[in-house]
C-alpha beads as a LAMMPS data file, in Angstrom:
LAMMPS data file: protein, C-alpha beads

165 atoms
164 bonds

1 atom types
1 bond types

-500.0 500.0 xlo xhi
-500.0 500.0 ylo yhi
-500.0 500.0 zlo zhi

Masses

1 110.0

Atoms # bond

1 1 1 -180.870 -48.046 -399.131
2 1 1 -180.338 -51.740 -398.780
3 1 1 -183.186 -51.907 -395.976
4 1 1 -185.699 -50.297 -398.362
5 1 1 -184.557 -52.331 -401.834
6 1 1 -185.419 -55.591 -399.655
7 1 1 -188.593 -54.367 -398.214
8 1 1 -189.324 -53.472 -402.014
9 1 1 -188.254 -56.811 -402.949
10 1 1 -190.607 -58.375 -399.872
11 1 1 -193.513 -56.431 -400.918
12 1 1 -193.751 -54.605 -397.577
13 1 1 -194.321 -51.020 -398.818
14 1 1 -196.275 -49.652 -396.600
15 1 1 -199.192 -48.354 -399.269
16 1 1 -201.372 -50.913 -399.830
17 1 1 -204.361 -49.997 -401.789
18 1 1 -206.965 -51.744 -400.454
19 1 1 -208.313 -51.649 -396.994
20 1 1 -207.812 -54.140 -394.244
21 1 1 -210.050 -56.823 -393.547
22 1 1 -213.359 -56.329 -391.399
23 1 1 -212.699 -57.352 -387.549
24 1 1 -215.672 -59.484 -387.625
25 1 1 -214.061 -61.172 -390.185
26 1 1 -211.208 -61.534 -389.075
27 1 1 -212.672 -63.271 -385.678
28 1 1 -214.888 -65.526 -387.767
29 1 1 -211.717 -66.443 -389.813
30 1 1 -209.744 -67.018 -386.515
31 1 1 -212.744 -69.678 -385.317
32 1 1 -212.492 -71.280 -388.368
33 1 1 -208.821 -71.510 -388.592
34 1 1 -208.844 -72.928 -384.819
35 1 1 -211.669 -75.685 -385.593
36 1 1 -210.174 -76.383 -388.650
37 1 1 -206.611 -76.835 -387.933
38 1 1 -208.007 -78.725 -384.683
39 1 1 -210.143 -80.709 -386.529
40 1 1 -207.424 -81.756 -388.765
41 1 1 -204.818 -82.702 -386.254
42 1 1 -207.395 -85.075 -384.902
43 1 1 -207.591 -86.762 -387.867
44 1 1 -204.193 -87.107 -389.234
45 1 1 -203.559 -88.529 -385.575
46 1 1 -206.388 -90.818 -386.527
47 1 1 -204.979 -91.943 -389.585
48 1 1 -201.326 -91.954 -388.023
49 1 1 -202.343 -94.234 -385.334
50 1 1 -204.124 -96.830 -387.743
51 1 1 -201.106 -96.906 -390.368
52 1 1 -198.540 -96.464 -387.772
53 1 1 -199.923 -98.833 -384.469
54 1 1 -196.520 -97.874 -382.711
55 1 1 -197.631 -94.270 -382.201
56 1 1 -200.817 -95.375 -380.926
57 1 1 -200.697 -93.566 -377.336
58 1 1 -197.235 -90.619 -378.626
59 1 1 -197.286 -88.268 -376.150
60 1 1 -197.286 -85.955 -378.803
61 1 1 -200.404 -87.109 -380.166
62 1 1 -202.763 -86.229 -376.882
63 1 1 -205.303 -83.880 -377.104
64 1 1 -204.212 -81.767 -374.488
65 1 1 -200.551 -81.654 -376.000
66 1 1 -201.067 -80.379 -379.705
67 1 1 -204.310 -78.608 -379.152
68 1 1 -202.310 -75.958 -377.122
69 1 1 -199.798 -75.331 -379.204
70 1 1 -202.192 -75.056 -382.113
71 1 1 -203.875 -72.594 -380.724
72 1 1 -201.227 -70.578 -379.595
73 1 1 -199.846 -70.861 -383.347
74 1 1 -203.298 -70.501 -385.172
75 1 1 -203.769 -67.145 -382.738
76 1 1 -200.344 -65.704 -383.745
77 1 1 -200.845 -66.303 -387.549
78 1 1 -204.652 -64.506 -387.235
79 1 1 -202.794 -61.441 -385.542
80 1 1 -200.019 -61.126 -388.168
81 1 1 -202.896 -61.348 -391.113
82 1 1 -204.124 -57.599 -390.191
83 1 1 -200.512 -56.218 -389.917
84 1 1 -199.671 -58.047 -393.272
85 1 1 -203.060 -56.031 -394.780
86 1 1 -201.766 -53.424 -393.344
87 1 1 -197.676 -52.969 -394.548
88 1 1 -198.020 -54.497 -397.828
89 1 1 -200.207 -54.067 -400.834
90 1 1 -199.275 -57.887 -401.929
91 1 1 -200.458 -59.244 -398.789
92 1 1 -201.586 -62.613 -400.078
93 1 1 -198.594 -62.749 -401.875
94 1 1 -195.918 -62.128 -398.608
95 1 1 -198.367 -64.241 -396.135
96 1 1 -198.376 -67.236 -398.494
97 1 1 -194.303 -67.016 -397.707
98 1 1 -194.746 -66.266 -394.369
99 1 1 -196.565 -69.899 -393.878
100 1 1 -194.341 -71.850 -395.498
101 1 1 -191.305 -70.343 -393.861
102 1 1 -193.295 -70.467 -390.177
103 1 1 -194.300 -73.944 -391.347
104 1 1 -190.146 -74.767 -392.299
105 1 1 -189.077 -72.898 -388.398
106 1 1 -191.834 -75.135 -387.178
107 1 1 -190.203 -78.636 -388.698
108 1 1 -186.841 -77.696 -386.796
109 1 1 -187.998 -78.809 -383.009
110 1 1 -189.727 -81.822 -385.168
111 1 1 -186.563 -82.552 -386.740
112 1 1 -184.815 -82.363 -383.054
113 1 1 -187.050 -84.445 -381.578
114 1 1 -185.705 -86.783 -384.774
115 1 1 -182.621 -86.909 -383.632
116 1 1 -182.822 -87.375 -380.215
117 1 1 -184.406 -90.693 -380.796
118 1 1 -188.092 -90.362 -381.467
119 1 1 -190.421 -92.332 -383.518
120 1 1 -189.869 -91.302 -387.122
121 1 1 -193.368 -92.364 -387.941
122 1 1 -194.919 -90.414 -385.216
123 1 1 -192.210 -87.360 -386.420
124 1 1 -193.479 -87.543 -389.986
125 1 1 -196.990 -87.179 -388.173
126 1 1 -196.491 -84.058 -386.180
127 1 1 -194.331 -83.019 -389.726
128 1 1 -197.665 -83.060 -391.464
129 1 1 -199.870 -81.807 -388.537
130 1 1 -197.948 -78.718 -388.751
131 1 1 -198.388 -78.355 -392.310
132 1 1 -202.311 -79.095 -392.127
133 1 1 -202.231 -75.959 -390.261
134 1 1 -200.101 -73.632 -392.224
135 1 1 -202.638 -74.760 -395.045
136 1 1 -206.274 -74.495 -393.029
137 1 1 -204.967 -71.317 -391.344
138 1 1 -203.790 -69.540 -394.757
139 1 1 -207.012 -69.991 -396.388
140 1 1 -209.354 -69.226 -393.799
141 1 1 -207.464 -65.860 -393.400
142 1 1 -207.113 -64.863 -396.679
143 1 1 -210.557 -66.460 -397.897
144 1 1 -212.816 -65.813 -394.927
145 1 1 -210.808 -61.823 -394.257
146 1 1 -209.822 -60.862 -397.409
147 1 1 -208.508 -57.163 -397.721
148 1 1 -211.242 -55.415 -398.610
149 1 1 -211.083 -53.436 -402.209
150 1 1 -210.898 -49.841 -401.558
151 1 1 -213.459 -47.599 -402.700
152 1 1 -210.876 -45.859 -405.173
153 1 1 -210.546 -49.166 -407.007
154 1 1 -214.180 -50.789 -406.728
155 1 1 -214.935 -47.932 -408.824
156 1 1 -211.951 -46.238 -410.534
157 1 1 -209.499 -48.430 -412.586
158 1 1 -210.927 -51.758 -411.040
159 1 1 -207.107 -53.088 -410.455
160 1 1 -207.212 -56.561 -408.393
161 1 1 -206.333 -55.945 -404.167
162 1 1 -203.598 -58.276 -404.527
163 1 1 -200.887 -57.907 -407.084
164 1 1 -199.387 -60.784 -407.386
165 1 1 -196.381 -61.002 -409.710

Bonds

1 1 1 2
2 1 2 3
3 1 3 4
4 1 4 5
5 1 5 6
6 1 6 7
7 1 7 8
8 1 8 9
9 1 9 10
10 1 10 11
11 1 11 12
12 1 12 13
13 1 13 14
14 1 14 15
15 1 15 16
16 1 16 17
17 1 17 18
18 1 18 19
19 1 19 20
20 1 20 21
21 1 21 22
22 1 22 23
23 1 23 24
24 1 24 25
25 1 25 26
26 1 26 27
27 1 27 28
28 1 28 29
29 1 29 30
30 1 30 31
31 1 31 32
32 1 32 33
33 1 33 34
34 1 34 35
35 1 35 36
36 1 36 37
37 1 37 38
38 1 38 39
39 1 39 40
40 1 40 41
41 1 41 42
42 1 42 43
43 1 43 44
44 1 44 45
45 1 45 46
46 1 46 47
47 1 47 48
48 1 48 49
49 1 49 50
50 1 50 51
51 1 51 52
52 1 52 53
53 1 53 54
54 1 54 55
55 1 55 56
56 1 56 57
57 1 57 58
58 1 58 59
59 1 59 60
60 1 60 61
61 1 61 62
62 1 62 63
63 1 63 64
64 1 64 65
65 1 65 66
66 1 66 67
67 1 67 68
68 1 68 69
69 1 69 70
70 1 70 71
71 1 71 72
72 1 72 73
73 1 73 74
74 1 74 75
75 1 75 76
76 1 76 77
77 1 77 78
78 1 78 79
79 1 79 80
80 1 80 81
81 1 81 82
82 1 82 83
83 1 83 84
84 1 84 85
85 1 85 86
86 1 86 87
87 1 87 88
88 1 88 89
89 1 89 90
90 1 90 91
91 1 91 92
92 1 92 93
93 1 93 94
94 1 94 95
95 1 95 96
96 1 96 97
97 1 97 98
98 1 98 99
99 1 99 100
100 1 100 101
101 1 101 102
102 1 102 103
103 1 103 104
104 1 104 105
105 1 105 106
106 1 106 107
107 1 107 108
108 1 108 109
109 1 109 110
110 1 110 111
111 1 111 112
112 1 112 113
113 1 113 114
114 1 114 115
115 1 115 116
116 1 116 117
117 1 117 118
118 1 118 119
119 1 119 120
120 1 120 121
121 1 121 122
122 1 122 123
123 1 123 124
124 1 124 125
125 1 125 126
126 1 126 127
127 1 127 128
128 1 128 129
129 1 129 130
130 1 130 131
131 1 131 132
132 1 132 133
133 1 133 134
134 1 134 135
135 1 135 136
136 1 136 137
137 1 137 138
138 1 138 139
139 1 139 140
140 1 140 141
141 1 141 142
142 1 142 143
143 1 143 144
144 1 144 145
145 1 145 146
146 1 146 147
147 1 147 148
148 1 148 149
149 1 149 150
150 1 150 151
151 1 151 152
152 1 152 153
153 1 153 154
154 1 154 155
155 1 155 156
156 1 156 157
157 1 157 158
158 1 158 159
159 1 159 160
160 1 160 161
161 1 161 162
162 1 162 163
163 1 163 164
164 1 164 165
């Protein structure tokens, strides 16, 4: 009973209403969720490496470093968006909390690195790289793949895809 009262409480009911978002969509919101978030680490290692001149050559801040694990992240996120569609019938509502709890696990290696001596400038960097993606990632997905209204509501009672209270 517990089990389902949280899932209730999660919004993962397993009867959503709507339908889940097109595939094509879903790859077009994946591209520009990878360009994007790319696009953005770039430039907040830009700006990072003009206001902070210590980071300027942070192993961290390479190319070849964060564009990986971007991607790897950015795929993960644009896999979990159909399941979300899929479980809940508040799906904007339990991704939204989904990204900013990722984004929080995400801060812990960041905050490690901290610790064990790193640059806290170049830290507070990779801090807000990670949250430029939770943000460009989230909005493609739920912008560019929305769950699609169901033909039930389109025409019946028109209530929204995504309740969210």
């Amino acid at each position: 009973m517990a089990l389902i009262g949280t899932l209730a409480a999660l919004k993962v009911d397993f009867a959503p209403e709507h339908k889940q978002p097109a595939a094509v969509r879903v790859l077009l919101a994946t591209l520009v969720a990878l360009v994007g978030s790319l696009a953005a680490n770039a430039i907040l290692v830009g700006i990072g490496t003009r206001i902070f001149p210590s980071t300027n050559g942070y192993a961290h801040f390479r190319f070849s470093d964060y564009g990986k694990l971007t991607t790897i992240g950015v795929i993960i996120a644009c896999l979990a968006w159909p399941v979300v569609t899929r479980i809940s019938s508040a799906p904007r509502w339990v991704f939204v909390r989904m990204a900013v709890l990722v984004t929080a696990v995400l801060w812990l290696p960041d905050l490690y690195i901290l610790v064990k001596g790193q640059p806290v400038t170049a830290v507070l960097v990779l801090m807000i790289m990670h949250l430029a993606i939770g943000l460009v990632t989230y909005n493609a997905l739920v912008h560019v793949a929305p769950a699609r209204t169901s033909r039930r509501d389109s025409v019946g009672d028109r209530r929204r895809v995504d309740r969210e209270h």
